[in-house]
SEVEX-388769 format. One line per 10 residues: their letters; for each residue x, y, z of C-alpha. Coordinates in Angstrom, 2 decimals. Each point is the difference from the previous one (the first is absolute). Example, Ala and Ser with C-alpha at 12.3 -4.5 7.8 and 13.67 -1.06 7.14 Angstrom:
<recs>
as = 12.30,-4.50,7.80; 1.37,3.44,-0.66 $
</recs>
This chain:
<recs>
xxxxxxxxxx = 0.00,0.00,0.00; 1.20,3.25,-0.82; -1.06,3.91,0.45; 0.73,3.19,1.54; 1.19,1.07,3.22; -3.13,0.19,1.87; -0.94,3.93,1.14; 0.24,3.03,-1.27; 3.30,1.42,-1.99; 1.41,3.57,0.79 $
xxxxxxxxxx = 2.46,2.10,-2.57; 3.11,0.98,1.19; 0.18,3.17,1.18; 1.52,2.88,-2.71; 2.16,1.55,3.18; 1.68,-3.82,0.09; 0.04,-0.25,-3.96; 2.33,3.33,0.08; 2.14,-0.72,2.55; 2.63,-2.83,-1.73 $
xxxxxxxxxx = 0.77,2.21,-2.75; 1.15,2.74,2.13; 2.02,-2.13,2.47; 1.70,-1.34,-3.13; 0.40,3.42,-0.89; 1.63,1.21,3.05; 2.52,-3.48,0.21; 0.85,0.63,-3.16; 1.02,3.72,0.46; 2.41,-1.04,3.29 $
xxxxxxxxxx = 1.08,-3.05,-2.16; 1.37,2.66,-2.80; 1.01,2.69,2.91; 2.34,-2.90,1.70; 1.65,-0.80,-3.22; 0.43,4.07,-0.95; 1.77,-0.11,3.38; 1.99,-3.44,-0.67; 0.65,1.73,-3.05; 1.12,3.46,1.73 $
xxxxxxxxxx = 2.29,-2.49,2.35; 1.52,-1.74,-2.75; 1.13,2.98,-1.96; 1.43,2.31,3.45; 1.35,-3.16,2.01; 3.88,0.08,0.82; 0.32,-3.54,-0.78; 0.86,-1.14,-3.42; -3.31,-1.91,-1.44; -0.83,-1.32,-3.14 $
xxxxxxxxxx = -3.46,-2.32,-1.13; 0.79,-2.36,-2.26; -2.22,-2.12,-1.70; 0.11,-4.50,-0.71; 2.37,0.65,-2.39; 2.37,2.16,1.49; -0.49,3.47,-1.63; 0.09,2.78,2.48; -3.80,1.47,-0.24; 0.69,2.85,1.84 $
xxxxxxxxxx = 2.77,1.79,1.84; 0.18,2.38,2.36; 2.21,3.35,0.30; 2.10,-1.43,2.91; 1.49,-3.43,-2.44; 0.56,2.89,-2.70; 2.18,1.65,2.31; 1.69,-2.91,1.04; 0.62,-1.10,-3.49; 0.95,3.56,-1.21 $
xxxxxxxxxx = -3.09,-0.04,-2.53; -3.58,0.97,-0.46; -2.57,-1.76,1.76; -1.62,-0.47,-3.30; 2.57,-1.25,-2.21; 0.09,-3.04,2.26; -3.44,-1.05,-0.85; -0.03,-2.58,-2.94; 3.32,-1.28,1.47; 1.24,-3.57,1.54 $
xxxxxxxxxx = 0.11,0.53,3.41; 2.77,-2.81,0.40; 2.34,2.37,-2.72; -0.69,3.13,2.91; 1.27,-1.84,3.07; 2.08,-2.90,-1.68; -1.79,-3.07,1.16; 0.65,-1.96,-2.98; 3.98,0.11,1.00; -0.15,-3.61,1.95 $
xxxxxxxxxx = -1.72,-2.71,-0.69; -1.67,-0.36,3.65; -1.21,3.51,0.46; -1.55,-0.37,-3.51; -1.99,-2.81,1.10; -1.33,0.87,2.82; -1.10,3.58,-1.46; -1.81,-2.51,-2.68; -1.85,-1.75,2.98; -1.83,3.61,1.10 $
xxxxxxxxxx = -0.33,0.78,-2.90; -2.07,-3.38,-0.96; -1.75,0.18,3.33; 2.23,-3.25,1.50; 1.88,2.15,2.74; -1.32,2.51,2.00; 3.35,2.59,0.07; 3.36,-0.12,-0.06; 2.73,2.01,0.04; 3.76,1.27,-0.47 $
xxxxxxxxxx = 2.63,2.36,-0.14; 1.37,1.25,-3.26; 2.39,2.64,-1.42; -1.43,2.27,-2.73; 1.39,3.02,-1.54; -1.52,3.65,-0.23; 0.37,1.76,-3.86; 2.57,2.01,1.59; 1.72,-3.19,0.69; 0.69,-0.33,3.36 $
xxxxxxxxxx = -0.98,-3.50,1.92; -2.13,-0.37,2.52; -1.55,-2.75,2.10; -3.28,-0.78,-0.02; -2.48,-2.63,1.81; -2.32,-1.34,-1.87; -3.56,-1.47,1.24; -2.59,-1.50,-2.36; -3.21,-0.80,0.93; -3.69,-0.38,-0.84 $
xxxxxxxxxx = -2.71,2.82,-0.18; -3.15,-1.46,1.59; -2.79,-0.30,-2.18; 1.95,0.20,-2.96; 1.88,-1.52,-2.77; 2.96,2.59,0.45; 3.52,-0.20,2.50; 0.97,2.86,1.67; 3.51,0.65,-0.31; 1.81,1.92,2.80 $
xxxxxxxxxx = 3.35,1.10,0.05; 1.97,1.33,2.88; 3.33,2.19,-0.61; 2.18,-1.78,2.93; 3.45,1.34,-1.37; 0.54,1.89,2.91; -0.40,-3.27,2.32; 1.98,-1.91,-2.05; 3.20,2.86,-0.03; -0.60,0.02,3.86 $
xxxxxxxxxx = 0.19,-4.41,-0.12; 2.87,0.38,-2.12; 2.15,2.23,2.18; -0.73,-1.62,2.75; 0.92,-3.03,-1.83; 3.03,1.39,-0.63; 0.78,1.24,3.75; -0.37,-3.89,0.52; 1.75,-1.87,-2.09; 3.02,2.43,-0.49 $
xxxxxxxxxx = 3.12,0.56,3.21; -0.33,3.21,1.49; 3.84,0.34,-0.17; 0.76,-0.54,-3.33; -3.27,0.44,-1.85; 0.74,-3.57,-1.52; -2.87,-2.57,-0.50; -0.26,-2.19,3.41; 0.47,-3.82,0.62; -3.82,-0.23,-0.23 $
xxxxxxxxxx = 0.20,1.95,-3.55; 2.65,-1.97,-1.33; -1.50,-3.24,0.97; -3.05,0.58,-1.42; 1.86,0.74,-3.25; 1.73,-2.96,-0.13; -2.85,-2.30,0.72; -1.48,2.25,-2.82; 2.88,-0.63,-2.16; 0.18,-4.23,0.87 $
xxxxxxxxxx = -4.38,-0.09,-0.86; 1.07,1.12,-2.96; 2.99,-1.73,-1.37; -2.49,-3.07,0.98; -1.87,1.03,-2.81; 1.02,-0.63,-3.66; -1.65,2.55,-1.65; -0.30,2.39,2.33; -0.15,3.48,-0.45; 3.15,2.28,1.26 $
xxxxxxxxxx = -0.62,1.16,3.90; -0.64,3.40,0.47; 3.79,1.97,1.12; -0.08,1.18,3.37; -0.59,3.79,0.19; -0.91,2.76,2.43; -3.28,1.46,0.14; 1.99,3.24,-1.51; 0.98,-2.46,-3.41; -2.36,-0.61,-2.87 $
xxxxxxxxxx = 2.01,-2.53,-2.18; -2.47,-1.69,-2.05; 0.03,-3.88,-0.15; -0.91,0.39,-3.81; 3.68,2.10,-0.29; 1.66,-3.51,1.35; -1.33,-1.65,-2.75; 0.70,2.21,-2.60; 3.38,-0.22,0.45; 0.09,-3.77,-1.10 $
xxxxxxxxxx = 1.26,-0.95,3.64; -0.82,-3.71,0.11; 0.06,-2.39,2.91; 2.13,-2.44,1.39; -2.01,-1.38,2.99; 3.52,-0.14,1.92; 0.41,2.22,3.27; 3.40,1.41,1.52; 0.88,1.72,3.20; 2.70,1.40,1.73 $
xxxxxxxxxx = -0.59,-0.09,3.74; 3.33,2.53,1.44; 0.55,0.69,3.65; 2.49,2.69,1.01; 2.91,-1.20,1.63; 1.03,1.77,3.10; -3.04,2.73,0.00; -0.70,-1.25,3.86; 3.26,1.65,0.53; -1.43,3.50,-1.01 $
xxxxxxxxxx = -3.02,-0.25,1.51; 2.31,-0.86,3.43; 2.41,2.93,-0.64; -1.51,2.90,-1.64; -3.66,-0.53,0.81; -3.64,-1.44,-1.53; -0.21,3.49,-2.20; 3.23,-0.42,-1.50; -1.01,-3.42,-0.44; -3.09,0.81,-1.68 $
xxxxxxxxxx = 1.44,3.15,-2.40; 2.56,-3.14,-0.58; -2.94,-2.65,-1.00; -1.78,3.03,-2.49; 3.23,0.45,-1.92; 0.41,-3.79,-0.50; -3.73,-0.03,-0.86; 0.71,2.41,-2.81; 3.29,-1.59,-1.55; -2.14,-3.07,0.10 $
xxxxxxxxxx = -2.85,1.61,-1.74; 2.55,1.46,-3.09; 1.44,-3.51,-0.10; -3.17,-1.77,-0.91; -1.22,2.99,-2.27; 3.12,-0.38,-2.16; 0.52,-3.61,-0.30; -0.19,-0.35,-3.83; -1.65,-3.26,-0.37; -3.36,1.80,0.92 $
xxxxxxxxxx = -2.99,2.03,-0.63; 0.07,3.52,0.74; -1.04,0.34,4.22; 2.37,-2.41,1.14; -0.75,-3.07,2.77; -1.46,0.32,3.13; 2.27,0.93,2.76; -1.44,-0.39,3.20; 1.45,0.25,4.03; -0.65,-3.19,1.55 $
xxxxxxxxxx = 0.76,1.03,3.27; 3.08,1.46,1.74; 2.98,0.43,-2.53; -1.27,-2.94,-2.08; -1.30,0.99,-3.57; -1.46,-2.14,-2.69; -0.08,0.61,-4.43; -2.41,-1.95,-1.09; 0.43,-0.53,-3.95; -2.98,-1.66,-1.46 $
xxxxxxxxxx = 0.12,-1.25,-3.66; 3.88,-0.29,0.60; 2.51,-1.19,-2.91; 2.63,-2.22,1.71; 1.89,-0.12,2.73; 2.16,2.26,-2.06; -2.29,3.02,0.61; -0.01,-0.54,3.69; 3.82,-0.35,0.02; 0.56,3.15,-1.93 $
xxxxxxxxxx = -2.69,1.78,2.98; 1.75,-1.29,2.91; 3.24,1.20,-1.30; -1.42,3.65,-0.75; -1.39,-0.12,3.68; 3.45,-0.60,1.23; 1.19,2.48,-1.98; -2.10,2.84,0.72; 0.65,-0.43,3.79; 3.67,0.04,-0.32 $
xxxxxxxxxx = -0.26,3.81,-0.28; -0.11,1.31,3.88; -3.46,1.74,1.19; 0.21,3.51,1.36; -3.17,0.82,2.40; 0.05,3.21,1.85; 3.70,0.21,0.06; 0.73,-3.93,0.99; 1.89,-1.45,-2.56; -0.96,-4.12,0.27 $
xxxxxxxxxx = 0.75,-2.72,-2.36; -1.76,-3.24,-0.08; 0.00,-3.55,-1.71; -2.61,-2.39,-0.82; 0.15,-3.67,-0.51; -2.80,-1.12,-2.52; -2.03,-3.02,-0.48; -0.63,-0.69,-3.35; -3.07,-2.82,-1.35; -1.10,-0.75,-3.62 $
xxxxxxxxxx = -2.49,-2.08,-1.47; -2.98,-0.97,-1.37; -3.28,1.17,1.68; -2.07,-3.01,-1.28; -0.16,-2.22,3.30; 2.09,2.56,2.53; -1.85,1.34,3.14; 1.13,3.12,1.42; 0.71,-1.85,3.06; 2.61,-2.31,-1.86 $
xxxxxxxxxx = 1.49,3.30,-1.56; 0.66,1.50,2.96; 1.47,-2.64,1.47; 2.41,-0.64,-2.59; 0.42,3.85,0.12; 1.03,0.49,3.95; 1.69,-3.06,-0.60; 2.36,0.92,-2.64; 0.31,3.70,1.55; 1.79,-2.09,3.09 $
xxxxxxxxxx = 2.13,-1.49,-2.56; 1.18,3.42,-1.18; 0.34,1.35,3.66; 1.98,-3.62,0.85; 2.31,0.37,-3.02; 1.42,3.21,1.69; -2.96,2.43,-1.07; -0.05,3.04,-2.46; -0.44,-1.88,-2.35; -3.11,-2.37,-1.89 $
xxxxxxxxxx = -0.67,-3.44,-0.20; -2.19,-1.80,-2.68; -2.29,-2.47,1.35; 1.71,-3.61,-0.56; -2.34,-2.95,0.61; 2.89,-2.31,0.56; 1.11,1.70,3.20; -3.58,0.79,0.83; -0.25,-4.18,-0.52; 2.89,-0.30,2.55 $
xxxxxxxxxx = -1.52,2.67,2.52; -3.41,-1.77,0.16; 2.02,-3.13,0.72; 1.97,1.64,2.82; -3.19,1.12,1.46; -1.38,-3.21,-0.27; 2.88,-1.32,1.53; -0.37,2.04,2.94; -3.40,-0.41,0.32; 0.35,-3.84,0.34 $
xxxxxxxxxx = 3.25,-0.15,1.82; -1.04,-0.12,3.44; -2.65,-2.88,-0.42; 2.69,-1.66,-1.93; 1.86,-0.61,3.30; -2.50,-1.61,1.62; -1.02,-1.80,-2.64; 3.01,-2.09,-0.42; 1.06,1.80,-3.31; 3.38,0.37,0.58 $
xxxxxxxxxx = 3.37,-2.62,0.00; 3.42,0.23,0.78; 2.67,-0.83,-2.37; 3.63,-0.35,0.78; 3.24,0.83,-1.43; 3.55,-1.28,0.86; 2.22,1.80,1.46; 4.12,-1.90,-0.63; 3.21,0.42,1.54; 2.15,0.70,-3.08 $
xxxxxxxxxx = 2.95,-1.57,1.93; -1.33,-3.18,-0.03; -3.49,-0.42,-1.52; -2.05,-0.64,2.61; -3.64,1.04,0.48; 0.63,1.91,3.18; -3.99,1.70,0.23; -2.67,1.06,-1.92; -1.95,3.86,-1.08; -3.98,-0.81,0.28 $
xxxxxxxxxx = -1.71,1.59,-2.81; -3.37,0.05,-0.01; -2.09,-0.18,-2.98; -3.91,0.85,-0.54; -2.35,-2.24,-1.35; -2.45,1.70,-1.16; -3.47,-1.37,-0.77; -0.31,2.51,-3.29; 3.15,0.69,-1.10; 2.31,-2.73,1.03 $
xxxxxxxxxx = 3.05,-0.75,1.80; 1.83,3.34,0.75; 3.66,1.00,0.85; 0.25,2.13,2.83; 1.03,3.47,-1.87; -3.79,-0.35,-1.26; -1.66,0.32,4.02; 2.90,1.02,2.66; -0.31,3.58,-1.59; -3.58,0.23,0.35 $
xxxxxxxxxx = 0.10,-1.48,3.50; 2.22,2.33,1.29; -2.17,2.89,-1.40; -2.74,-1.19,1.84; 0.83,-1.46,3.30; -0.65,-3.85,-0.99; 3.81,-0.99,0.30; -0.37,0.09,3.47; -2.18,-2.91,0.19; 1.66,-1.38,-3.02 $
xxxxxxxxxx = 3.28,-0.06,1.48; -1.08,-1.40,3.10; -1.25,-2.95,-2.04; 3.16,-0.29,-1.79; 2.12,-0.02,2.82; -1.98,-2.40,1.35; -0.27,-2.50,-3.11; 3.97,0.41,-0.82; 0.99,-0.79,4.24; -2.44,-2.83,0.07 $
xxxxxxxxxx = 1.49,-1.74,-3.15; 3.77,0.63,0.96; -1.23,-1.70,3.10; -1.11,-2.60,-1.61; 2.56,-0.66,-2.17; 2.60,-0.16,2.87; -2.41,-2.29,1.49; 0.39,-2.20,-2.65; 2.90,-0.02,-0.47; 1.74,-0.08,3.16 $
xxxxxxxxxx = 3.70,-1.08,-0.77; 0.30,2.85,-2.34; 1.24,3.87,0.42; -3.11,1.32,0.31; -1.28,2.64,-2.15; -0.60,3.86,0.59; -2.75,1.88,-1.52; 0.17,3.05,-1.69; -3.68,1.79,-0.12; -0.21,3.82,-1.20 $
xxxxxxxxxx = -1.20,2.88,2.08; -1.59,2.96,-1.12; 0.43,3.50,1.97; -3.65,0.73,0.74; 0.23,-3.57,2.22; 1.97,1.52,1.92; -1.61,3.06,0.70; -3.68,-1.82,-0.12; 0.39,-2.56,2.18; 1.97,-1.32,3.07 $
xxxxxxxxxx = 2.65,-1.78,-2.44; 2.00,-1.49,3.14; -2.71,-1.47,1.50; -1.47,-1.36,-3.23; 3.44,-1.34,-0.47; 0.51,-1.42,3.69; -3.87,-1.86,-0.20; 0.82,-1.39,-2.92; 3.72,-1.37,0.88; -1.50,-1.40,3.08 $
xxxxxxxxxx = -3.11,-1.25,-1.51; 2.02,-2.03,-2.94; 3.13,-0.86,2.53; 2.72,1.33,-2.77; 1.98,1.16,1.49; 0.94,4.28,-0.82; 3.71,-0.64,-1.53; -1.94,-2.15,-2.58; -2.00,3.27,-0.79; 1.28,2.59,-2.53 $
xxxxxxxxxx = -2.02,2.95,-0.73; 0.27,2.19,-2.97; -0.65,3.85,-0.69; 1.21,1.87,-2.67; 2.68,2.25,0.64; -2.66,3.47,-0.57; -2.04,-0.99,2.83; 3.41,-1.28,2.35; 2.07,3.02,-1.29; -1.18,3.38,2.17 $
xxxxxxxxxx = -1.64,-2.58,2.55; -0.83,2.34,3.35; -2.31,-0.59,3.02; -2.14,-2.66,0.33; 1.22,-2.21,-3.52; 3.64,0.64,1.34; -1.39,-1.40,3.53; -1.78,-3.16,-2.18; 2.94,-1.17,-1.26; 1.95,0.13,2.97 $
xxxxxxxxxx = -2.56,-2.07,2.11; 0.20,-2.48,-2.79; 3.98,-0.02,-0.55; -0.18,-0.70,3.83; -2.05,-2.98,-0.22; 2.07,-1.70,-2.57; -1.73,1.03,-3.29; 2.53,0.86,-2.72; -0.76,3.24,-1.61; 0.85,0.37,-3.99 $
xxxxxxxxxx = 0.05,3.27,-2.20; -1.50,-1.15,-3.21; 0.69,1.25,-3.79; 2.73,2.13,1.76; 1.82,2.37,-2.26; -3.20,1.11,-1.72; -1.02,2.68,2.54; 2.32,2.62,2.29; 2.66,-2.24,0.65; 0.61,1.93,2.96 $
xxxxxxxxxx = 2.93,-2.23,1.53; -0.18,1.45,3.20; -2.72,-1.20,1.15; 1.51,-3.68,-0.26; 1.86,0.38,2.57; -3.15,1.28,2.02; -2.88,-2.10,-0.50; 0.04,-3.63,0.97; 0.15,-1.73,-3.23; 1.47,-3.16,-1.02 $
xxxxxxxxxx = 0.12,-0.81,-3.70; 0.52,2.48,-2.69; -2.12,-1.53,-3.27; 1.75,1.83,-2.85; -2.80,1.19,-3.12; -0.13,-2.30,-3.16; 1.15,3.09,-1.64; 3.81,-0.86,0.98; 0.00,-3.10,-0.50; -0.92,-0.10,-3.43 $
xxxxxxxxxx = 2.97,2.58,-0.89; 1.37,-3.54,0.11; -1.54,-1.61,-2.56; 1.91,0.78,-3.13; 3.50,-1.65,1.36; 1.79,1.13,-3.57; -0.98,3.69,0.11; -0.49,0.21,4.14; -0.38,3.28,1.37; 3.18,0.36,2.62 $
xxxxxxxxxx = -1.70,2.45,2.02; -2.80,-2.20,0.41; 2.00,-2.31,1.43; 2.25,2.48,2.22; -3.64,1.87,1.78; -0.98,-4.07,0.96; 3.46,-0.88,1.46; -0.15,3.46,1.56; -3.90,-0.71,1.33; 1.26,-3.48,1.37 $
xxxxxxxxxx = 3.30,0.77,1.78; -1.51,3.27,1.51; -3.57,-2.53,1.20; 2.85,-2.66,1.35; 2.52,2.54,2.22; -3.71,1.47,1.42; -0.77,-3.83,0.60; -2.85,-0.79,-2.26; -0.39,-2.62,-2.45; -0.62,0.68,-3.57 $
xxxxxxxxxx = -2.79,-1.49,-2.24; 0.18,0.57,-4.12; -3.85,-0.18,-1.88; -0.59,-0.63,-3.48; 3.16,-3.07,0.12; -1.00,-1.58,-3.71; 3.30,-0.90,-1.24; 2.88,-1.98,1.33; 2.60,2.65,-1.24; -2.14,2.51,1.93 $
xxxxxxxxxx = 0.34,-2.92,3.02; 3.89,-0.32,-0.37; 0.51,3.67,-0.04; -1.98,0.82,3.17; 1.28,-2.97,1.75; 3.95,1.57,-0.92; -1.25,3.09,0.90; -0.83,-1.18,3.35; -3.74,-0.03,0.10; -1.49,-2.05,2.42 $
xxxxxxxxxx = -3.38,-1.67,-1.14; -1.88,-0.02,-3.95; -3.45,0.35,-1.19; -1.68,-0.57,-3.08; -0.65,-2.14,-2.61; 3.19,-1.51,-0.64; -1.40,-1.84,3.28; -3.31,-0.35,0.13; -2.94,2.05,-0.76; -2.84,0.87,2.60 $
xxxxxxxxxx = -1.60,-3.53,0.74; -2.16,-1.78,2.27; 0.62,-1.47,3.56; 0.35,-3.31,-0.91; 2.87,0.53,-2.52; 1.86,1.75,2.32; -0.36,-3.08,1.99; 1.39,-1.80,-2.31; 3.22,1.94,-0.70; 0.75,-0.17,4.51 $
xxxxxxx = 2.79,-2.34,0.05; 0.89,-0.71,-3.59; 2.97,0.85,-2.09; 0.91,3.53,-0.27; -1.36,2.28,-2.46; 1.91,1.22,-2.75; 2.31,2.78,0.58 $
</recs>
């Protein structure tokens, strides 16, 4: 069933029938007064502004962008909007302006440098965003070269030293990580040269000039030798005016060196009087050779600050190679490292970077850093050498010699360790196991054999064992712990560390002459020779130096002074009462000649070479040895 609303049906009032058409009216005339005043806005607002439409052409403009620009507001309408502000320079900022464009990002924005039709720069941030209700971006621009001068010079204030207005450690190191990033990449483009905010060298002017890279890095890390001295005498100003004028001979240096680009390398003040070049895109080793030696040479010529004339030296660390694979740490390392070559060599002076010696430094320190363990470990063996009575043959003792086996690099002698143990303190506990070992075999070889002249033992001792550690009582525990008796004990030092011997050494080796033990000057000859002090300190046995002995070798062309300083050596040793050993024995006409000259006892290879225990067992009670 259908019909009509039942009841009657009223008209609409006319009041009601009038009224939408004039609300309309009125929303429409504060719809168009708003967008007069957007409009007003647009056109007087400070801030750069631009609408642009989907396609990115600039709709309208207002008078502020024309001022930034140096143009007409008007001539920018019709225009790309990315060809205004440069956003089509990089890839990513491209895309992303795309995306607002499209509707697929809501804003973005960046910082880019544009240029005025007078030509200056200026910097500019860049924000592009949406306009609600519309199709169209707003583009805003923001003149922030003022901020950006302000960031750079207080950039600048950081990453340069106060005293010498050079870049800073920080500075250079984040150049050279700069300069290794890039020599990791093949193609890469030339890094940007360092400049002050003050220089405007263009990166395009680098390429014009055909300059091509070599992805290889150089530096020459210098320190001044003896500068602590001025800073200790005349004062920290003088010290500073001192560091400036270096700074500046540095500076002409690297501007100058011929293998480069106009603007030289980076020279930076790593700290104190240590300075760095850093030489990116180097040539050779030849480049950095040719810099070091016009560093030395421009600091030959003496300084004069404030009416102190001061000349100074620098010793200079010089590295070269390929960037591809390098770390900044590793340079560095290798830099300070070679630089304490230079200083080591006698300073004043520059050292290239030589991996071999590098090879053998890293060894040494791994040496030292597994020497102590290696003690306790068990690591370590005693080998021993004969030591003859030329009159008649016989084995009459024995030099321990102690050898290193190491677990990575093998057996070694002891000129590969003793050094490194007496730089560090281990040869104290080193020694005490050697004096040990050697005692408690000599022991047991008299033990053994019983009917024989029993052998002494002959074990080295190093300075700093003396002067570390209670050497007497280490010596009377052990004597009394192994029952061998002290006149069967023979202990070596080198006649450097006996000669000059004062206070509490002097004191050492009187306690031990006292108890028995026989006291030897090893390698003597090679050091003061000081004969005085023979007749002074309580030694027994002079053990002449190799050296002399082998001034005996060539019997048809011998040397007669040779032979006159060892006759000399021995009668002066016998009227003071001491015995006299000869090293290095490897021939018998070396043998004969010692014997006539009087010495008393031989050592070397014409005997026996360093050997284990159990050979020297086995040569206790045979036939003599051949003199």
């Amino acid at each position: 069933m259908s019909g009509t609303p039942e009841g009657p049906v009223h008209p609409e009032p006319a009041e009601t029938r009038t009224a939408e058409p004039a609300l309309t009216e009125r929303h429409d005339g504060r719809r168009e007064a708003e967008l007069r005043d957007y409009r007003a806005a647009f056109r007087v607002a400070r801030l750069a502004m631009a609408l642009v439409d989907q396609d990115g052409v600039v709709v309208a403009a207002n008078d502020s962008l024309g001022a930034l620009l140096g143009a007409e507001a008007g001539t920018l309408r019709e225009q790309a909007a990315a060809d205004l502000v440069d956003l089509a320079s990089d890839g990513r900022t491209w895309q992303a302006y795309r995306e607002v464009l499209g509707g697929r990002r809501s804003r973005f924005r960046c910082t880019r440098r544009l240029k005025h039709a007078d030509g200056r720069s200026l910097w500019a941030e860049v924000t592009v965003a949406p306009v609600p209700d519309s199709r169209r971006v707003l583009l805003s621009i923001a003149d922030i070269s003022d901020r950006r001068e302000l960031q750079a010079r207080l950039r600048h204030l950081q990453m340069h030293d106060p005293v010498t207005r050079l870049p800073n450690r920080a500075l250079f190191f984040e150049r050279l990580s700069a300069a290794l990033d890039a020599a990791q990449q093949e193609t890469a483009a030339p890094p940007e040269p360092y400049r002050s905010h003050e220089s405007h060298q263009s990166h395009e002017s680098y390429e014009s000039h055909g300059y091509g890279r070599t992805g290889r890095i150089g530096l020459c890390y210098l320190d001044l030798d003896g500068f602590k001295a001025v800073n200790d005498t005349l004062g920290h100003r003088v010290g500073d005016r001192l560091l400036a004028a270096v700074a500046g001979r540095l500076t002409e240096c690297a501007d100058s060196d011929g293998y480069t680009r106009s603007g030289g390398h980076l020279v930076a003040r790593l700290g104190g009087d240590e300075f760095a070049i850093l030489v990116e895109d180097s040539t050779g080793t030849e480049q950095l050779a040719d810099l070091a030696r016009s560093v030395l040479d421009a600091l030959q010529d003496p300084f004069d600050l404030a009416g102190q004339r001061l000349s100074v030296s620098a010793s200079i660390g010089v590295v070269e190679r390929s960037g591809r694979g390098t770390t900044a740490t590793a340079l560095m390392q290798a830099a300070d490292t070679t630089l304490y070559w230079a200083k080591a060599d006698g300073k004043a002076r520059w050292t290239l970077f030589d991996p071999e010696r590098n090879a053998h430094r890293m060894t040494r320190q791994a040496l030292s850093s597994t020497l102590r363990p290696a003690v306790e470990d068990g690591e370590f063996a005693l080998e021993y050498q004969p030591l003859v009575d030329l009159a008649d043959g016989a084995v009459r003792g024995v030099e321990a010699l102690v050898r290193w086996h190491h677990p990575q690099f093998g057996p070694l002698p002891p000129n590969r360790f003793i050094g490194i143990a007496e730089e560090d303190g281990s040869i104290v506990e080193l020694g005490r196991w050697i004096l040990r070992t050697a005692c408690r075999q000599a022991r047991q070889w008299q033990k053994d054999h019983p009917r024989e002249r029993p052998l002494f033992v002959s074990v080295n001792v190093a300075v700093r064992q003396v002067w570390d550690s209670d050497l007497v009582a280490d010596v009377a525990g052990i004597l009394a712990e192994t029952g061998l008796a002290p006149h069967l004990l023979q202990l070596e030092l080198t006649e450097s560390a006996v000669m000059g011997s004062a206070g509490r050494p002097l004191q050492a080796l009187q306690a031990l002459s006292d108890m028995g033990v026989r006291i030897a000057i090893d390698d003597f000859g090679t050091g003061y020779s000081n004969l005085a002090y023979l007749s002074r300190l309580p030694v027994s046995v002079l053990k002449l130096d190799g050296s002399f002995v082998r001034g005996f070798q060539d019997e048809e062309h011998a040397n007669p002074a040779d032979e006159l300083i060892v006759e000399a050596l021995v009668q002066l040793a016998h009227r003071l009462g001491l015995t006299v050993t000869a090293e290095c024995v490897e021939t018998a006409g070396q043998a004969s000649r010692l014997r006539r000259i009087g010495c008393d006892t031989g050592q070397g290879w014409l005997y026996s070479r360093a050997v284990a225990p159990d050979r020297i067992a086995e040569l206790i009670g045979t036939e003599p040895l051949p003199a």
